[in-house]
Backbone bond lengths (Angstrom), bond angles and torsions (degrees), N, CA, C in turn:
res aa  C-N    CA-C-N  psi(-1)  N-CA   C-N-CA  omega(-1)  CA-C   N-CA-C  phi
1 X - - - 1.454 - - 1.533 107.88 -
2 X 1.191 111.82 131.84 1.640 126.03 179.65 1.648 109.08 -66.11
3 X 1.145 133.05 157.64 1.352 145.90 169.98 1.494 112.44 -52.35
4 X 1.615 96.94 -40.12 1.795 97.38 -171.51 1.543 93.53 -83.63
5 X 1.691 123.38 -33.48 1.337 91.48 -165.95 1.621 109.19 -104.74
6 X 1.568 113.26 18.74 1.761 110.49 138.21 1.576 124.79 -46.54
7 X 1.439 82.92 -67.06 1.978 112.48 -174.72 1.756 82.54 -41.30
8 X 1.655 114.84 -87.02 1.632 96.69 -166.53 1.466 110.96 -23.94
9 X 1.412 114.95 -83.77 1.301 109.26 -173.10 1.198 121.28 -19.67
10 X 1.280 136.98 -67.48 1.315 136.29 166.93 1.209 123.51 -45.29
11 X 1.010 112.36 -31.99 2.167 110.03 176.41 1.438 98.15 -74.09
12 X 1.291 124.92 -31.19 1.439 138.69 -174.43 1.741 96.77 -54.55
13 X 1.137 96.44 -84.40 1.700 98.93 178.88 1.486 130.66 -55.43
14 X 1.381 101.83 -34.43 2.284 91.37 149.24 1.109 107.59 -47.71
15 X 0.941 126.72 -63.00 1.635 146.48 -151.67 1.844 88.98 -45.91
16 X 1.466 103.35 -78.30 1.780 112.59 -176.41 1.536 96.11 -51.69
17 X 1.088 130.60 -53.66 1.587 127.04 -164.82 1.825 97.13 -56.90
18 X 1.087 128.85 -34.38 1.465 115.62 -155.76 1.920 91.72 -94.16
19 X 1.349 111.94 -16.97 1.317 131.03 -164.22 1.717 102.10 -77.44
20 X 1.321 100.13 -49.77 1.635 120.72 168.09 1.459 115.80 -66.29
21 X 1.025 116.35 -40.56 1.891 124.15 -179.63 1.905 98.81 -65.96
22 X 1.441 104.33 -50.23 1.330 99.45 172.61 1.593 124.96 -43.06
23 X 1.210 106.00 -85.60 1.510 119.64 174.13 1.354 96.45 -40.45
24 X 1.222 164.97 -94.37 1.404 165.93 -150.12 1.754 107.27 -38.78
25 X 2.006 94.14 -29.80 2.010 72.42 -156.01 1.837 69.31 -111.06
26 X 1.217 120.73 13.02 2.202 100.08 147.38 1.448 94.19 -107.50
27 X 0.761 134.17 18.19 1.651 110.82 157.25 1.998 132.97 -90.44
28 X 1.308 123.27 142.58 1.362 117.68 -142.41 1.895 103.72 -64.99
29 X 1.883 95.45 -27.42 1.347 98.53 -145.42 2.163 79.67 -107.36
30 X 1.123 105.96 27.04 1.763 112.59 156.61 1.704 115.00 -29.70
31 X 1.858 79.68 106.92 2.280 76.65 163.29 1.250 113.52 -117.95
32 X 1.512 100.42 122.33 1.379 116.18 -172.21 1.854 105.72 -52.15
33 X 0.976 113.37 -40.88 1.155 116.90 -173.85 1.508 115.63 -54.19
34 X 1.105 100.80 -46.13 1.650 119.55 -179.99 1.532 99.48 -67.78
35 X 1.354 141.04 -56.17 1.139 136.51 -173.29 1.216 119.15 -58.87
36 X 1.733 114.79 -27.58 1.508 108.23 -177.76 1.577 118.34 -89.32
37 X 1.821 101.11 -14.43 1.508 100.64 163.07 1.197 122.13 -76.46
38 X 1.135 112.17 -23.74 1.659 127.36 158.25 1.592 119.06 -38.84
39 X 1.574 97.02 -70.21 1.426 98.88 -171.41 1.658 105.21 -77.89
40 X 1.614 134.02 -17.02 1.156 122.81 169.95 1.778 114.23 -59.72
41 X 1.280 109.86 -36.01 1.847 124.08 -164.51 2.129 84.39 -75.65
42 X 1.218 122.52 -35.26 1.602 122.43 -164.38 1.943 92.62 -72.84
43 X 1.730 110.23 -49.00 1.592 101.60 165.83 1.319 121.83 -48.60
44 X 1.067 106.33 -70.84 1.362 117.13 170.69 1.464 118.48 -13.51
45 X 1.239 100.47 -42.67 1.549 97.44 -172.85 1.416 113.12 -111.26
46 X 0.968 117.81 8.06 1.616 117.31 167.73 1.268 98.81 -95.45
47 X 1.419 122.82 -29.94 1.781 109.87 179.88 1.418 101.69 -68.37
48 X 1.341 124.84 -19.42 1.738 106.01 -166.36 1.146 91.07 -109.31
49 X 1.518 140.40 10.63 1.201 137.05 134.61 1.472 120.38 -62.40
50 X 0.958 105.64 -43.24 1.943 102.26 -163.80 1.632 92.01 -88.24
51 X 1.143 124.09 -3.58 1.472 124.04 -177.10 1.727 100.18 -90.50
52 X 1.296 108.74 -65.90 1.671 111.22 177.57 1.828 110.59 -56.95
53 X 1.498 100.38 -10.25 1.964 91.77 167.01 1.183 105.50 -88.20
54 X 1.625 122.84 -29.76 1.542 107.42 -164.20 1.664 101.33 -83.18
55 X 0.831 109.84 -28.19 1.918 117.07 178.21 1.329 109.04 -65.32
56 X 1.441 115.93 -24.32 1.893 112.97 -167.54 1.749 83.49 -92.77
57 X 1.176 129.42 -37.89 1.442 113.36 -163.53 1.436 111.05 -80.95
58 X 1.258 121.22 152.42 1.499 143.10 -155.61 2.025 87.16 -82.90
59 X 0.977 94.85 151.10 1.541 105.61 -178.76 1.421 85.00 -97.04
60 X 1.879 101.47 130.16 1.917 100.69 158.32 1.792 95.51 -65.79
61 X 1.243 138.17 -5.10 1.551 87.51 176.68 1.682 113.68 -136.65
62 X 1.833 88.15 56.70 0.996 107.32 165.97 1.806 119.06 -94.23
């Protein structure tokens, strides 16, 4: 699997994770608990997103 089509993958699953946090925090019988492991696992993955962009890009002072 290529770098770009990790990264998709991974934007893919924020994407459902923020998609899931939604529906959960309009729903009546909402667990907070569950939502904040939710939205911690949605950080989670934008840091190892913005980490695998800064590693794929060429250093200017390279």
């Amino acid at each position: 699997m290529s770098i770009a089509h990790f990264i998709n993958a991974l934007q893919q699953r924020h994407y459902e994770l923020d998609l899931e946090i939604q529906l959960l925090a309009r729903s009546s019988s909402a667990d907070d608990v569950q939502i904040k492991l939710l939205k911690l696992k949605k950080l989670q993955l934008k840091d190892r997103l913005d980490r695998i962009r800064a590693e794929a890009q060429p250093s200017a002072s390279r």
